[in-house]
C-alpha beads as a LAMMPS data file, in Angstrom:
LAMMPS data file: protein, C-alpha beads

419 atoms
418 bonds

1 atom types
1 bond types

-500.0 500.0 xlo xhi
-500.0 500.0 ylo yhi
-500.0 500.0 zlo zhi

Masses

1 110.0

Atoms # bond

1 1 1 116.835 193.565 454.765
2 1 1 117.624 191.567 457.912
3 1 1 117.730 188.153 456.396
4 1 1 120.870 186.762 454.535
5 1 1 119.944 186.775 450.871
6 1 1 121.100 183.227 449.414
7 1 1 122.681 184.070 445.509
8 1 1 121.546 181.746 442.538
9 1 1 124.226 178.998 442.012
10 1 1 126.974 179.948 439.572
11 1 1 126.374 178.515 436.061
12 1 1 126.845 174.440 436.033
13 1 1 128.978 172.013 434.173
14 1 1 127.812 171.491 430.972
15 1 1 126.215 168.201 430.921
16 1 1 123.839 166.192 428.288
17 1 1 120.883 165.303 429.910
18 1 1 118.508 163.376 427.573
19 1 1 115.105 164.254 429.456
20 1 1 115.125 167.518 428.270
21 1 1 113.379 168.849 424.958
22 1 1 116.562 169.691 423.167
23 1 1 118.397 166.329 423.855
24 1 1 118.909 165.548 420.188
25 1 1 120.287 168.885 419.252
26 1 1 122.338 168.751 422.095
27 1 1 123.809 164.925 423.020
28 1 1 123.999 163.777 419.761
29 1 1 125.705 166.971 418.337
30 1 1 128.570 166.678 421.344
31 1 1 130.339 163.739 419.749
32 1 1 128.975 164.123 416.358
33 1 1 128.972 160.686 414.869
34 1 1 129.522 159.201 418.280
35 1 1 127.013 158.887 420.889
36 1 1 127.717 155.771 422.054
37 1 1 131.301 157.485 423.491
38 1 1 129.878 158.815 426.800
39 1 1 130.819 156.156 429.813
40 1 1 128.655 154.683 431.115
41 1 1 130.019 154.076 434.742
42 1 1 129.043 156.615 437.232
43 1 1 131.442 159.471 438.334
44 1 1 133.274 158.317 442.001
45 1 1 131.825 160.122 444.750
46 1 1 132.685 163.799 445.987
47 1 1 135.689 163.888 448.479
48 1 1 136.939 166.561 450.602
49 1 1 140.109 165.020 450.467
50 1 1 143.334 166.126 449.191
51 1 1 145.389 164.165 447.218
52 1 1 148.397 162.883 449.921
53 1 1 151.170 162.355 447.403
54 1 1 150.903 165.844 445.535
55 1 1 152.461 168.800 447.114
56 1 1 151.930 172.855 446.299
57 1 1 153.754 173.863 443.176
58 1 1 155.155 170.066 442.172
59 1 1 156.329 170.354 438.548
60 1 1 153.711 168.462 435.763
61 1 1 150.459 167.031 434.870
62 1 1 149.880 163.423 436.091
63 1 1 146.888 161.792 435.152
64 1 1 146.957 159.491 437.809
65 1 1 147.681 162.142 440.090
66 1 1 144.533 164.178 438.545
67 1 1 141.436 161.670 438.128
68 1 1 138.316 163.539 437.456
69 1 1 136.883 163.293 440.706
70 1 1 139.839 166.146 442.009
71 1 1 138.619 168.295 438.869
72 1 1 134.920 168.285 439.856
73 1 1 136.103 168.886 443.903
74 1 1 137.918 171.858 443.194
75 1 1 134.982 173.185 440.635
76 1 1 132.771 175.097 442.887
77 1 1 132.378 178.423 444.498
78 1 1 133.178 180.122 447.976
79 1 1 130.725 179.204 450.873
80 1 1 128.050 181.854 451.108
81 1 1 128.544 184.848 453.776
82 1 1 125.732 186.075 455.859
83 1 1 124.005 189.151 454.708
84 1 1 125.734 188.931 450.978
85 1 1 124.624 190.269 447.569
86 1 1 126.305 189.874 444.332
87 1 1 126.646 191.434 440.697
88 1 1 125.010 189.512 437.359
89 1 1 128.634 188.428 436.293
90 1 1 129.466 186.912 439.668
91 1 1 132.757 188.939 439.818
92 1 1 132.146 190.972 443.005
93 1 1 130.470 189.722 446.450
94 1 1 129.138 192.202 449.054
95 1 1 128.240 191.733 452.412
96 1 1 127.379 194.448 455.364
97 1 1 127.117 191.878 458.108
98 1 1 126.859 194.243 460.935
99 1 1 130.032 191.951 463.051
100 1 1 132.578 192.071 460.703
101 1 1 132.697 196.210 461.249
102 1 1 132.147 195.512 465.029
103 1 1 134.727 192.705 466.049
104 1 1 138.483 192.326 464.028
105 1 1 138.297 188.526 465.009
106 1 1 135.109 188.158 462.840
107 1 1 136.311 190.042 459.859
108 1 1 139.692 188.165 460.217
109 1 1 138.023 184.852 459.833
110 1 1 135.704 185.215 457.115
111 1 1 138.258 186.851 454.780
112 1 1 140.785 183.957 455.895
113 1 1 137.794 181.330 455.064
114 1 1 137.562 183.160 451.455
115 1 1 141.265 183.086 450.759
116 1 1 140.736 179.682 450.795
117 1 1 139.043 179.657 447.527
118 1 1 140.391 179.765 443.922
119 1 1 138.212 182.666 441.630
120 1 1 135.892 180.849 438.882
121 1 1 138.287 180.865 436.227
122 1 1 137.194 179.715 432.824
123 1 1 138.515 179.667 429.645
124 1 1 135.610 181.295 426.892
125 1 1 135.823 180.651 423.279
126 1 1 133.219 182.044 420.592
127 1 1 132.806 182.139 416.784
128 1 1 130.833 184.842 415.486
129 1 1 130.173 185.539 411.442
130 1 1 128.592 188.745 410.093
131 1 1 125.198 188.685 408.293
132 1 1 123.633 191.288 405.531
133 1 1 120.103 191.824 404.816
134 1 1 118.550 194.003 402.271
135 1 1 115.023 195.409 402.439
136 1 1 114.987 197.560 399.157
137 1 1 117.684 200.403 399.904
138 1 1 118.034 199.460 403.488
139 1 1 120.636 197.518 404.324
140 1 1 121.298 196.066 407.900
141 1 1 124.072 193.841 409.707
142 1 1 123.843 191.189 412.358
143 1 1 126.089 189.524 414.441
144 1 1 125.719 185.509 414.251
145 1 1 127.022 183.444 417.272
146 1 1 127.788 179.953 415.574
147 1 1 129.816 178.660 418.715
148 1 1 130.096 179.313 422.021
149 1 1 132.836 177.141 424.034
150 1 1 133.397 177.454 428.014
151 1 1 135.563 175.148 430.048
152 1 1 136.210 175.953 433.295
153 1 1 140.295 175.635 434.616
154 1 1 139.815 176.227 437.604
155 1 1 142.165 173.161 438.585
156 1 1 144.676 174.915 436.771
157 1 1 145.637 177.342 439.473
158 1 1 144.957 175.237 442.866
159 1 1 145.296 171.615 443.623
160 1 1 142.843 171.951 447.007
161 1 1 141.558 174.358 449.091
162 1 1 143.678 176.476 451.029
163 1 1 146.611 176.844 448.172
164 1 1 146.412 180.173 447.396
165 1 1 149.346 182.841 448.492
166 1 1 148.111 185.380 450.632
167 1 1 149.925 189.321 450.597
168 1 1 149.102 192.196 451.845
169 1 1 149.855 195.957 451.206
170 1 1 153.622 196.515 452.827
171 1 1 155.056 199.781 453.992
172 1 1 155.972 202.561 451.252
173 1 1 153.719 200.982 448.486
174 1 1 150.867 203.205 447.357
175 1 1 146.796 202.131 448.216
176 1 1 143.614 202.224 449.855
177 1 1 144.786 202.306 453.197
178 1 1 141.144 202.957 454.847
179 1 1 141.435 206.771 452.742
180 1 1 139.332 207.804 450.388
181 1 1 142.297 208.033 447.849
182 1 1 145.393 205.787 447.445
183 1 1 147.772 206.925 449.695
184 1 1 151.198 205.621 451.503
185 1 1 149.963 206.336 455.095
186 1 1 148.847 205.344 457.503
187 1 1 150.802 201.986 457.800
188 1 1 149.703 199.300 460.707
189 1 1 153.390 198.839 461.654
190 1 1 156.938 200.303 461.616
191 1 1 159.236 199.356 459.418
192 1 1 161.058 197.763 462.289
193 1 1 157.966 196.154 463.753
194 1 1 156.962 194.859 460.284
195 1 1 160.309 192.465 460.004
196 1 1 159.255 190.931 463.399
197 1 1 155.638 190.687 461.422
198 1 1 156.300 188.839 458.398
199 1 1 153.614 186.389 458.575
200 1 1 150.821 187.088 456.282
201 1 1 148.369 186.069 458.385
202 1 1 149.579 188.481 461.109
203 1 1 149.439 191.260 458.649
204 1 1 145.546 190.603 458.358
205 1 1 145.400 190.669 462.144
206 1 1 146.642 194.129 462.033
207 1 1 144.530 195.454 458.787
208 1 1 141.651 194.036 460.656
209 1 1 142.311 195.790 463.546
210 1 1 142.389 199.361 461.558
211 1 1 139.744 198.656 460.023
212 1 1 137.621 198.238 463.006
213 1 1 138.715 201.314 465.014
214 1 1 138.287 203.378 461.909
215 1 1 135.900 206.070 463.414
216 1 1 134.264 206.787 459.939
217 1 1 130.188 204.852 459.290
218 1 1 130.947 204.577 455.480
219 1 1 134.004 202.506 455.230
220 1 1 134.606 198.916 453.275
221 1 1 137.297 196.224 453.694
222 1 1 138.191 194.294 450.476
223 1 1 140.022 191.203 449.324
224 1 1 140.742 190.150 446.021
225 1 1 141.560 187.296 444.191
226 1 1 143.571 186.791 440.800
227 1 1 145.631 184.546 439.330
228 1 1 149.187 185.036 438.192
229 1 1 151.738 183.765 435.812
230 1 1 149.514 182.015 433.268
231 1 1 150.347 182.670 430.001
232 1 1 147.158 183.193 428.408
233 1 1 148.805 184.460 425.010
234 1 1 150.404 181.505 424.505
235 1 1 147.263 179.432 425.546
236 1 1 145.277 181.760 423.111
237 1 1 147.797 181.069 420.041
238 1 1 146.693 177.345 420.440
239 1 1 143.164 177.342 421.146
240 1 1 143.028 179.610 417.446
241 1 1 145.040 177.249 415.782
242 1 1 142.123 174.550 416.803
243 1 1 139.405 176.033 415.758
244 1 1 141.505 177.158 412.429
245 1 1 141.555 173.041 411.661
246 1 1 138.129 172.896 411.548
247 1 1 137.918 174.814 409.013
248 1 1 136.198 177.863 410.461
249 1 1 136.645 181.116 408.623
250 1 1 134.472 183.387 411.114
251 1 1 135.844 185.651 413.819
252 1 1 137.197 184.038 416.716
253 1 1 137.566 185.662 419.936
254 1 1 139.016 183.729 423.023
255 1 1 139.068 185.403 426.718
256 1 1 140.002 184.343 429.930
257 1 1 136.938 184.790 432.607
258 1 1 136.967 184.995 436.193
259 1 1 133.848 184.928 438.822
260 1 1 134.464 185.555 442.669
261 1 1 136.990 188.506 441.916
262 1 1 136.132 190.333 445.250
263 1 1 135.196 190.355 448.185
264 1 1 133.971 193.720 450.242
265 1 1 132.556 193.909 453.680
266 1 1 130.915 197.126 453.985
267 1 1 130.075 199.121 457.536
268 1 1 126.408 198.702 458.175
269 1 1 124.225 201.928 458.032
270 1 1 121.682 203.582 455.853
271 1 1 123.767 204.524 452.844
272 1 1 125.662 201.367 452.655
273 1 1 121.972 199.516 452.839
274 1 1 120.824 201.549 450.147
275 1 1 123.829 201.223 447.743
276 1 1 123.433 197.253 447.899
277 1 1 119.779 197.244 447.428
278 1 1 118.921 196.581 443.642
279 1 1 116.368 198.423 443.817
280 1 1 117.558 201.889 444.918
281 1 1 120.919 200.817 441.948
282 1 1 118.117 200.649 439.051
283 1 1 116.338 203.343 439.925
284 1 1 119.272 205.546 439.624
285 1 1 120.684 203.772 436.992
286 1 1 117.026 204.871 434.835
287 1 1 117.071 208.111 436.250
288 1 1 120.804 209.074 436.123
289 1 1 121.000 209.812 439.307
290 1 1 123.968 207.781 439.824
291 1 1 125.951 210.491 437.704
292 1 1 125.453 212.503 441.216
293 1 1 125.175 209.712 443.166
294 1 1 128.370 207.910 442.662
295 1 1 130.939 210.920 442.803
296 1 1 129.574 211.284 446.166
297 1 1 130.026 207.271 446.986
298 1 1 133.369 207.667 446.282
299 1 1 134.313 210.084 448.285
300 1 1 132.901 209.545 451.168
301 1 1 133.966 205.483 451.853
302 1 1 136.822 205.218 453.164
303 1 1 138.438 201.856 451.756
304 1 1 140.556 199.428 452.807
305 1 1 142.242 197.351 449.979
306 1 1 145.259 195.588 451.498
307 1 1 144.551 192.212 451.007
308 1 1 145.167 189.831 448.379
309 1 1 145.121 186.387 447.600
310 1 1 146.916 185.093 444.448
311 1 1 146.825 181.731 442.666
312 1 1 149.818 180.892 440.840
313 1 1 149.274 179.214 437.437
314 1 1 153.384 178.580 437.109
315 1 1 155.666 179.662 438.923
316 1 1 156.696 182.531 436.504
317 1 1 155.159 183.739 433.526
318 1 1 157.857 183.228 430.968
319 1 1 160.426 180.119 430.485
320 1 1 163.904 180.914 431.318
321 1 1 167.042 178.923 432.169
322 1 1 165.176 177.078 434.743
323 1 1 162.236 175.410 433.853
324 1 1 158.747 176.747 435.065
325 1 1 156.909 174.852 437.652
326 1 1 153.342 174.505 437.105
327 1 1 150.194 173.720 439.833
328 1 1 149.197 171.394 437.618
329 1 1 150.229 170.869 434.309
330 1 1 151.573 173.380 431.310
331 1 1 149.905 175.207 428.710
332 1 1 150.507 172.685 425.941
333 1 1 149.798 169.660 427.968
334 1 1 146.104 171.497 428.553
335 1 1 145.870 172.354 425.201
336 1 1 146.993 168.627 423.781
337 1 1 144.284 167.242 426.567
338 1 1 141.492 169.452 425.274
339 1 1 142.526 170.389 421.726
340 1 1 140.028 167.569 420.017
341 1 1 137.164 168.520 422.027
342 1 1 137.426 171.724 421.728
343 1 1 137.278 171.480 417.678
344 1 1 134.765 168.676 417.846
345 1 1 132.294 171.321 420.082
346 1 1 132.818 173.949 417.572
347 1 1 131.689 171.810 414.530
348 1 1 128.805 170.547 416.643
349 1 1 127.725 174.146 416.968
350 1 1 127.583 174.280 420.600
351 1 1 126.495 176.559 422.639
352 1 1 127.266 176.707 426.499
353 1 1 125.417 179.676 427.741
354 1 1 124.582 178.774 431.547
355 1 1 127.092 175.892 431.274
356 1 1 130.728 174.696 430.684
357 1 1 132.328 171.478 429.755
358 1 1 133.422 169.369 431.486
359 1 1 135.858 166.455 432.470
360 1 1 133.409 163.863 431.254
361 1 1 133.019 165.960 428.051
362 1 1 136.658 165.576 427.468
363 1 1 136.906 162.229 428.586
364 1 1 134.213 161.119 426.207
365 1 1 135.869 162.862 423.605
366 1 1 139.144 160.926 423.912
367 1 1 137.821 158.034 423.776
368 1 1 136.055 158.825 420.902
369 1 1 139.421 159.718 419.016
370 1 1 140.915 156.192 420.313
371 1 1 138.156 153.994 418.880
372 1 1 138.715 155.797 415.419
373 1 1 141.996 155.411 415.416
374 1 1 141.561 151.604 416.135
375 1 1 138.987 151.351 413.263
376 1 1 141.414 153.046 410.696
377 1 1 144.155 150.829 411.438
378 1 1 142.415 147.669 411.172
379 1 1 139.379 148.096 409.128
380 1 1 136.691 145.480 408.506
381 1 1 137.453 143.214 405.374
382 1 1 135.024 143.760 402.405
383 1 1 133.076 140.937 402.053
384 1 1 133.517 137.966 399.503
385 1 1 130.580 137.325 397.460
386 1 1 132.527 135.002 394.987
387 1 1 131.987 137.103 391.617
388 1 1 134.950 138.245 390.797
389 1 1 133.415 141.421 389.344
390 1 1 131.209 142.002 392.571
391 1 1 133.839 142.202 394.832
392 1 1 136.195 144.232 392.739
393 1 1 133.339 146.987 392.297
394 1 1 132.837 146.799 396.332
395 1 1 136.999 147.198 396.679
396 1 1 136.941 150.266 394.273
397 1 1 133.468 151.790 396.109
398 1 1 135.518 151.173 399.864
399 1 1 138.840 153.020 398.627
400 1 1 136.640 155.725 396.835
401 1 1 134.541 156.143 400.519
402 1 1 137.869 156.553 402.198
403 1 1 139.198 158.825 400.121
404 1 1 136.133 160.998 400.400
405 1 1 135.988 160.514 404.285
406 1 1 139.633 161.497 404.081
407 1 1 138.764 164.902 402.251
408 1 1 135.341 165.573 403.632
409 1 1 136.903 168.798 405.042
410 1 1 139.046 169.987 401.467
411 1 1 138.629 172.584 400.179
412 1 1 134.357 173.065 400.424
413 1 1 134.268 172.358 404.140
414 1 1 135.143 175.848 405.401
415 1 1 132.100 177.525 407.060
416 1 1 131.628 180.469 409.441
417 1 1 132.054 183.916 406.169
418 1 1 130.913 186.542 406.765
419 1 1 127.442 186.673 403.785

Bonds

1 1 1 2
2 1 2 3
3 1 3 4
4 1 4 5
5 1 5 6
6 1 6 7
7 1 7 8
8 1 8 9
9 1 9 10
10 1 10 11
11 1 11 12
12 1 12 13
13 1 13 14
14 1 14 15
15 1 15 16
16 1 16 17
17 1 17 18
18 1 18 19
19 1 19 20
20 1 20 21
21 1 21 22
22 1 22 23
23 1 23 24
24 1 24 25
25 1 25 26
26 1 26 27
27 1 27 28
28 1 28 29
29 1 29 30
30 1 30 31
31 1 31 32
32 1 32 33
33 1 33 34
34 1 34 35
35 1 35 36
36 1 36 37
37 1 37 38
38 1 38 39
39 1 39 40
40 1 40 41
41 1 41 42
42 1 42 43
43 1 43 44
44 1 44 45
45 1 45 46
46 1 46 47
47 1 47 48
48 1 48 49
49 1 49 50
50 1 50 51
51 1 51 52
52 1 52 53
53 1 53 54
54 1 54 55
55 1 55 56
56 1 56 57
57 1 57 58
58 1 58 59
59 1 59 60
60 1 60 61
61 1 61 62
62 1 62 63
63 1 63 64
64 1 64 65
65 1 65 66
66 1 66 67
67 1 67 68
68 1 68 69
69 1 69 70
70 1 70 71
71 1 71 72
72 1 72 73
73 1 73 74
74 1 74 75
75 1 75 76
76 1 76 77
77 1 77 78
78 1 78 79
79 1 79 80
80 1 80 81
81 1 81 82
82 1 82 83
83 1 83 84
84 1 84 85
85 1 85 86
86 1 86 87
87 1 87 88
88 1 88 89
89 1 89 90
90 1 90 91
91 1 91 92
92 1 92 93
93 1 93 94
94 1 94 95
95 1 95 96
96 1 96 97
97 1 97 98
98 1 98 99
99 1 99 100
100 1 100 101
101 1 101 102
102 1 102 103
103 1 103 104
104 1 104 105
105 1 105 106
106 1 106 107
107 1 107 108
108 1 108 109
109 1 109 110
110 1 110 111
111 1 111 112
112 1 112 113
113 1 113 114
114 1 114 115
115 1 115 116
116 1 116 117
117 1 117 118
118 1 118 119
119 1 119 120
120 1 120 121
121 1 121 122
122 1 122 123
123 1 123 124
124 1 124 125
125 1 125 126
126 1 126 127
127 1 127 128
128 1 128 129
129 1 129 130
130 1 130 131
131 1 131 132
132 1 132 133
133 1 133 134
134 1 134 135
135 1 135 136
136 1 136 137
137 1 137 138
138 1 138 139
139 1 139 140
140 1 140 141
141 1 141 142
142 1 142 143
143 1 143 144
144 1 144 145
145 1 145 146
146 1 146 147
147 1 147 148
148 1 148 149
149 1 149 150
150 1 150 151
151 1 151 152
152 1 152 153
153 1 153 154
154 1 154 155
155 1 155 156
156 1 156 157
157 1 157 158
158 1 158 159
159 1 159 160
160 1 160 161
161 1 161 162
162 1 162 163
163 1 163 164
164 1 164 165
165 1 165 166
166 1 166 167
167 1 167 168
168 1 168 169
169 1 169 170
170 1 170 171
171 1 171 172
172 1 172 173
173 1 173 174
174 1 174 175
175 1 175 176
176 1 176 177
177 1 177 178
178 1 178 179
179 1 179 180
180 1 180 181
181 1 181 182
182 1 182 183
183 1 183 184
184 1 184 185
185 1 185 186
186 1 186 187
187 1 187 188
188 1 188 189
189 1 189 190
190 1 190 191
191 1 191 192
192 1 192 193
193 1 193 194
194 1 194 195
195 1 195 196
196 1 196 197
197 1 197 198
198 1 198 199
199 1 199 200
200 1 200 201
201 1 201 202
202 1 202 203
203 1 203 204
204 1 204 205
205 1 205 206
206 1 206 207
207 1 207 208
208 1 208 209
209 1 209 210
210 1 210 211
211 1 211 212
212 1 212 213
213 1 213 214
214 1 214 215
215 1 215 216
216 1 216 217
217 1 217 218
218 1 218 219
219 1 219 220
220 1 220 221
221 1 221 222
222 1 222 223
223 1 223 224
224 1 224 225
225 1 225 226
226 1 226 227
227 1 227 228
228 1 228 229
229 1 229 230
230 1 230 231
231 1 231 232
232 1 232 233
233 1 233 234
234 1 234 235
235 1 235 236
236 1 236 237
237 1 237 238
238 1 238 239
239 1 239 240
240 1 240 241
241 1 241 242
242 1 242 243
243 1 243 244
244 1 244 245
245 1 245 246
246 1 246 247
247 1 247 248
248 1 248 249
249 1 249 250
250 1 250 251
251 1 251 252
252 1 252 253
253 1 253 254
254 1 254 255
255 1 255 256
256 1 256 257
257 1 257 258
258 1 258 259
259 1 259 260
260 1 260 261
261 1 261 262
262 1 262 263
263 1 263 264
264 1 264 265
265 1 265 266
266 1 266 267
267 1 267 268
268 1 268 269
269 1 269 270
270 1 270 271
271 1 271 272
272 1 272 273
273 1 273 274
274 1 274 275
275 1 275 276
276 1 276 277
277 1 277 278
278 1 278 279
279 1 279 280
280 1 280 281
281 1 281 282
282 1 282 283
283 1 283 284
284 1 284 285
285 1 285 286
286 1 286 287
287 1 287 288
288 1 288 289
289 1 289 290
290 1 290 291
291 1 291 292
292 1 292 293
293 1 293 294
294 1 294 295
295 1 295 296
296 1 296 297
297 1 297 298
298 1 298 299
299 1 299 300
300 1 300 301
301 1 301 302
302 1 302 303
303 1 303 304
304 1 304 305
305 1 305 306
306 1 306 307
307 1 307 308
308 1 308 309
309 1 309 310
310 1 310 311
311 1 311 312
312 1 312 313
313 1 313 314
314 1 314 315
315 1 315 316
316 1 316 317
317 1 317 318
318 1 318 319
319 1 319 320
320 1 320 321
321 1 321 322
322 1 322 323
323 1 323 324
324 1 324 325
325 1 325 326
326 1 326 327
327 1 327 328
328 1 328 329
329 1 329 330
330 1 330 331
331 1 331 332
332 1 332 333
333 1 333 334
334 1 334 335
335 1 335 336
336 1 336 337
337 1 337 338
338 1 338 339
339 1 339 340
340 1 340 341
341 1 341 342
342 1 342 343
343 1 343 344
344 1 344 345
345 1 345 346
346 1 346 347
347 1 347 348
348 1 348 349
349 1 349 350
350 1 350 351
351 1 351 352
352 1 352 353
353 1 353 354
354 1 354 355
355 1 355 356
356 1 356 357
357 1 357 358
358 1 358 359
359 1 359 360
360 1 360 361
361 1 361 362
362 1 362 363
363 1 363 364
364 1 364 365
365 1 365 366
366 1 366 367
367 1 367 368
368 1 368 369
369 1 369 370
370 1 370 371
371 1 371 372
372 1 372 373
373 1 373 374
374 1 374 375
375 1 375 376
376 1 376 377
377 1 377 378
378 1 378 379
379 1 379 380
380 1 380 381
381 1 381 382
382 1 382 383
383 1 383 384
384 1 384 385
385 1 385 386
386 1 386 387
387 1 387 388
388 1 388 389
389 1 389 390
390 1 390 391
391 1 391 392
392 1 392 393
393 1 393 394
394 1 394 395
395 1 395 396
396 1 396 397
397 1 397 398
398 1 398 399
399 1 399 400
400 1 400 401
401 1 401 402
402 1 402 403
403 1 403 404
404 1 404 405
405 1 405 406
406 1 406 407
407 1 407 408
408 1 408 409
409 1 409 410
410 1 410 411
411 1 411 412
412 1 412 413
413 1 413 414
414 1 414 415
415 1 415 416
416 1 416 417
417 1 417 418
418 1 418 419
């Protein structure tokens, strides 16, 4: 119980890797026709670096403002904290570190060093189709998964470390004020004394400082993180209208994931230990115990939720007379960067379980797309074999192969019903 617990690493970028055992399922389904697309230069090295000439909040998508190497930097997860557990979706992080209840300064720190990072925020697209099967009168009905598409966009809401807007719970606004129920007392600060205390960052100080001279052993300090102003209906409405042009006719479900929600320091003590010990939560998950158990939870923490950190997709949510200003770059411009690989992953049937795609993945793709578009408009001249009969044949069997190339797709390409 003493030792920091080090969580698994959040899933991975989805990469082809041809040593494993399904390589040819996998690599050669990614690009379909086109293996040969994947670069073959190796990604630049990892920088901690910012990018000098981009500042918070500047208004669109530059791609030589964004080279790849920025989207891998900023696609990784908060720095582990001592004495920290987790849940199986990676959404909340808890840690009783004995210090952080003990000393303001401590608790003050590590939640300022995890403002500093974005949530896991990934973008989650799967096509399902419905199955029947008869045994003699029986009849039963199974759910088929024949794509599963995750991306991580993570980018899309910070540009580096550190970007995130930091607010905490002002005077005469209901919460967890280190109660047991929402309340709008007790406040750290006047209203007076809060206009000389403006600063975010001083706020914490003070919430800190509560929390610490609380008198009561159960007690927990939280900060959350969630991003704002992306318009994930809009983003939704294209990503369908993809996976519509390849023809699918299953059911389609798109949803917008985040990992690294929370954060909660909990007092240490007995009943804190026990309530983040898997363990002790399974057993009274099998025995219901935790129909008793968690009433009384409840009610006896007293919680602090003051803090949050939001990332700003846009500026605002909706367009108006002024023109939104995004982190980094607009719904449609993601959706026109990512629109072909997205379709040509769901006709490869993949699957991205433990992983996502990534840059290289799209980057691949798009280069794909430009080589067929150069081999359309100049394609290689049918050869001459000097019988006039010969070649006509081989000019009416090259227009009939375009044609059907052309078609492939109309009208017995659709896939994905329900049977």
């Amino acid at each position: 119980m003493g030792k920091p617990k080090v969580a698994p690493p959040p899933p991975s970028v989805y990469r082809d890797n041809p040593i494993i055992d399904d390589a040819a399922s996998t690599s050669s389904a990614v690009l379909l026709d086109d293996i040969d697309g994947f670069p073959e230069e190796e990604l630049p090295a990892y920088t901690d670096e910012p990018v000098a000439s981009v500042t918070s909040m500047s208004p669109l998508y530059s791609d030589r403002l964004w080279p790849a190497r920025h989207v891998l930097m900023l696609d990784r997860s908060p720095t582990e904290l001592p004495w920290s557990k987790h849940d199986v979706t990676y959404s909340e992080f808890s840690s009783n570190m004995p210090t952080a209840s003990t000393y303001a300064g401590v608790l003050q720190y590590h939640i300022a060093s995890q403002a500093r990072y974005p949530p896991g925020y990934y973008v989650e697209i799967r096509g399902t189709h419905n199955e029947t099967k008869r045994q003699g009168n029986k009849e039963t009905k199974d759910r088929v998964t024949d794509f599963y598409i995750r991306i991580s966009i993570q980018y899309l809401i910070a540009r580096k470390l550190g970007d995130g807007q930091l607010w905490c719970l002002p005077n005469k606004v209901r919460g967890y004020r280190g109660g047991r129920i929402p309340t709008l007392e007790p406040t750290v600060a006047t209203d007076e004394e809060m206009t000389d205390v403006e600063n975010p960052v001083d706020q914490l100080k003070l919430w800190c400082e509560a929390y610490v001279q609380n008198p009561g052993s159960v007690k927990s300090f939280t900060l959350k993180r969630q991003v704002t102003h992306h318009n994930t209906a809009r983003l939704e409405k294209y990503i369908r209208s993809a996976i519509s042009e390849t023809r699918y006719r299953g059911h389609v479900s798109v949803k917008f994931a985040t990992t690294h929600d929370r954060v909660i320091f909990y007092s240490p003590g007995k009943i804190n230990e026990w309530r983040l010990n898997n363990y002790i939560r399974w057993f009274f998950y099998l025995t219901f115990l935790w129909v008793v158990s968690w009433p009384v939870l409840f009610f006896l923490t007293r919680k602090y939720e003051v803090v949050t950190v939001n990332f700003p997709y846009a500026d605002k949510l909706e367009d108006t007379a002024e023109e939104r200003r995004f982190t980094t770059m607009s719904e449609l411009d993601w959706y026109n960067l990512w629109s072909s690989s997205i379709k040509r992953a769901a006709l490869a049937r993949m699957k991205c379980e433990d992983r996502s795609l990534d840059e290289a993945y799209r980057q691949a793709t798009a280069d794909a797309d430009a080589r067929g578009l150069a081999a359309s408009a100049s394609p290689a001249p049918l050869p001459n074999t000097g019988n006039s009969f010969a070649d006509a044949a081989l000019g009416v069997l090259g227009q009939g192969l375009r044609v059907a190339e052309a078609w492939s797709g109309n009208p017995n390409g659709e896939w994905g019903f329900d049977r």
